[in-house]
Rosetta silent file (secondary structure, phi, psi, omega in degrees, C-alpha in Angstrom):
SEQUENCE: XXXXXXXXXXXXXXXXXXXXXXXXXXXXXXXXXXXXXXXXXXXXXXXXXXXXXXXXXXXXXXXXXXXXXXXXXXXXXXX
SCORE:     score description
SCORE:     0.000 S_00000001
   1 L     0.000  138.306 -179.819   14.644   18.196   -5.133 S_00000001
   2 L   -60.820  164.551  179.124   12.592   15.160   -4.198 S_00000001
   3 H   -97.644  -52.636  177.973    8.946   15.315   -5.041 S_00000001
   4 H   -25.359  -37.639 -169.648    8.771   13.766   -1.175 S_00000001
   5 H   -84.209  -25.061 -152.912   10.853   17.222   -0.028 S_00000001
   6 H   -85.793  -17.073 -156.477    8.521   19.462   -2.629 S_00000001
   7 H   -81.831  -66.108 -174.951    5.593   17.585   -0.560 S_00000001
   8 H   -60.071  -40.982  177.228    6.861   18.917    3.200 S_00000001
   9 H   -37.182  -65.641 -153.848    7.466   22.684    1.386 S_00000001
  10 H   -74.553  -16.598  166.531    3.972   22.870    0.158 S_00000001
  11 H   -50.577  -72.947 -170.603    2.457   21.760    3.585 S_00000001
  12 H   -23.190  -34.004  177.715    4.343   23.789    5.038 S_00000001
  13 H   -53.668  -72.245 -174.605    3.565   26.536    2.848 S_00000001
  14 H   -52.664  -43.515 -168.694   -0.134   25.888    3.584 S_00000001
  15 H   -70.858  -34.568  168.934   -0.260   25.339    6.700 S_00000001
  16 H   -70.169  -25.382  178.605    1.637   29.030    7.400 S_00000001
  17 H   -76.687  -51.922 -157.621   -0.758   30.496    4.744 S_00000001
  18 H   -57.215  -57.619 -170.004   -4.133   28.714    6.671 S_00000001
  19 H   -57.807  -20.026  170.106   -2.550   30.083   10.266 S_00000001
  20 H   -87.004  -38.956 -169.397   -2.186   33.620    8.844 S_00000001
  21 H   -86.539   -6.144  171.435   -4.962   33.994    6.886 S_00000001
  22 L    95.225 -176.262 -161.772   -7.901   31.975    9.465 S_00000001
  23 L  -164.276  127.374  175.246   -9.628   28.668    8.506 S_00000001
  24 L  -110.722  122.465  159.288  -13.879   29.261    7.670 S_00000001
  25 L   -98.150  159.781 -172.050  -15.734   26.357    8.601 S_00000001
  26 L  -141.990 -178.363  178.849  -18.909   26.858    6.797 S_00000001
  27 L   -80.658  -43.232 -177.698  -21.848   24.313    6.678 S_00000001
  28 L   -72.793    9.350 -156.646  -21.069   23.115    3.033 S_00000001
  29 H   -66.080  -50.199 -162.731  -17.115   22.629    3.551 S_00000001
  30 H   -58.711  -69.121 -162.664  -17.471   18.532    3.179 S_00000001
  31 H   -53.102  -58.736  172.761  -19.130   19.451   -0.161 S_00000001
  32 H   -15.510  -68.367  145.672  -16.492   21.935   -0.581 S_00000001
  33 H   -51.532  -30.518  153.418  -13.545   19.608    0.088 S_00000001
  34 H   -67.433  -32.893  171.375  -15.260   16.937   -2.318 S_00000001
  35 H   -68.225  -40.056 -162.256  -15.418   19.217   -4.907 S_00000001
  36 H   -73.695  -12.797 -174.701  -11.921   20.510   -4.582 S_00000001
  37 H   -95.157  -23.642  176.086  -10.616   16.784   -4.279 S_00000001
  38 H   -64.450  -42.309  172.403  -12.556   15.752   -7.636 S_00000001
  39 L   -56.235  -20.331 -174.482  -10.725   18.749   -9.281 S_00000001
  40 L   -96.695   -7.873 -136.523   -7.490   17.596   -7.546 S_00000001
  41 L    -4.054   65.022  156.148   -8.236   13.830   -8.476 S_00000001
  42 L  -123.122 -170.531 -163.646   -7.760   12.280   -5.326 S_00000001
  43 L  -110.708  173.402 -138.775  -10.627   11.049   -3.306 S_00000001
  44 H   -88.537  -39.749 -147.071  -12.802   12.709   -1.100 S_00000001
  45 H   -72.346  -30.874 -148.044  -11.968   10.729    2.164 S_00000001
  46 H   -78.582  -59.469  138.787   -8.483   11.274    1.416 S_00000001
  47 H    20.090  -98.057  154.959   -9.047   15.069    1.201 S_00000001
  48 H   -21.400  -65.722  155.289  -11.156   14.865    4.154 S_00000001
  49 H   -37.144  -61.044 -167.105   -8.820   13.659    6.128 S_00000001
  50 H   -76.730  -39.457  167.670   -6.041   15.666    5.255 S_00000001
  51 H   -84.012  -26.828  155.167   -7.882   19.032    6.320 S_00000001
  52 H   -50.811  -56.309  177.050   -9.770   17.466    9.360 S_00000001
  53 H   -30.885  -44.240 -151.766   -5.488   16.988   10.279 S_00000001
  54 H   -95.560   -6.824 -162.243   -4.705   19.978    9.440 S_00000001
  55 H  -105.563  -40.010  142.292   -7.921   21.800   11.139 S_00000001
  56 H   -56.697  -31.967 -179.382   -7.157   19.923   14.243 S_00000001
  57 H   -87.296  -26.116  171.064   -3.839   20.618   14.644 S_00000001
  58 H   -63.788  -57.006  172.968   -4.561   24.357   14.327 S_00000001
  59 H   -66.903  -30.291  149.247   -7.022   24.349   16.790 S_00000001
  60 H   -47.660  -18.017  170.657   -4.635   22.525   19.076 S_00000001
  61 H   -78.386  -57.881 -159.306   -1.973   25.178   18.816 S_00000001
  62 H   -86.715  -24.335  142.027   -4.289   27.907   19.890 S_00000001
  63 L  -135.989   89.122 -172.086   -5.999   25.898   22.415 S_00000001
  64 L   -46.317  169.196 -165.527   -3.761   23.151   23.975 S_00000001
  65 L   -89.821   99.253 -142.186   -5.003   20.741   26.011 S_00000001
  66 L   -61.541   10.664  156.793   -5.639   21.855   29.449 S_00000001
  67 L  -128.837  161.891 -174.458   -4.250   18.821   31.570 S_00000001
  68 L  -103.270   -3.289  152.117   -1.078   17.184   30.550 S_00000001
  69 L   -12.845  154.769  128.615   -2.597   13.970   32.661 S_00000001
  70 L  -155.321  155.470 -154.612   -2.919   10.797   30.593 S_00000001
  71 L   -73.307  151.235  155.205   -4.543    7.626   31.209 S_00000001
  72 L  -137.977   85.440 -162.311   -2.848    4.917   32.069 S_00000001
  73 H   -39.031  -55.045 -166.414   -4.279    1.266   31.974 S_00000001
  74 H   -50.593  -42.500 -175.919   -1.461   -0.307   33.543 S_00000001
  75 H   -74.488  -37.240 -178.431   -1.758    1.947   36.841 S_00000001
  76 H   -94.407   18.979 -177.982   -5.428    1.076   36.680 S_00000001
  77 L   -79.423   -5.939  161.009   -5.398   -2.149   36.112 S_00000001
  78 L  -102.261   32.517 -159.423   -5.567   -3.660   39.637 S_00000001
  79 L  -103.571    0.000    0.000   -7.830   -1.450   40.775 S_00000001
């Protein structure tokens, strides 16, 4: 097994453990997620990132967006 394939497992993993088990935003979570990324040694933004993604996409499952509209410069560009 690839470490690339061992990579999509453990999202995957997580992301079904996070969706069963709820997601706490608390006031300290960026300290929270900096700590846990020093312990992980990767960097905080990277971290950061990777749970704003994953914290977004969650909330986007459970409430999609309500129009399926999107802009389009090109129709408004001769207006």
């Amino acid at each position: 097994m690839t470490e690339e394939r061992k990579g999509q497992i453990a999202l995957l993993y997580f992301e079904r453990k996070l969706r069963d088990e709820g997601i706490r935003l608390k006031p300290n979570m960026r300290r929270e997620i900096g700590n846990e990324a020093k312990e992980l040694g990767i960097t905080t933004e990277e971290a950061t990132e990777f749970v704003e993604r994953l914290v977004r996409k969650m909330v986007e499952a459970v409430f999609p967006p309500r129009s399926t509209a999107h802009f389009n410069p090109e129709y408004t560009q001769g207006m």
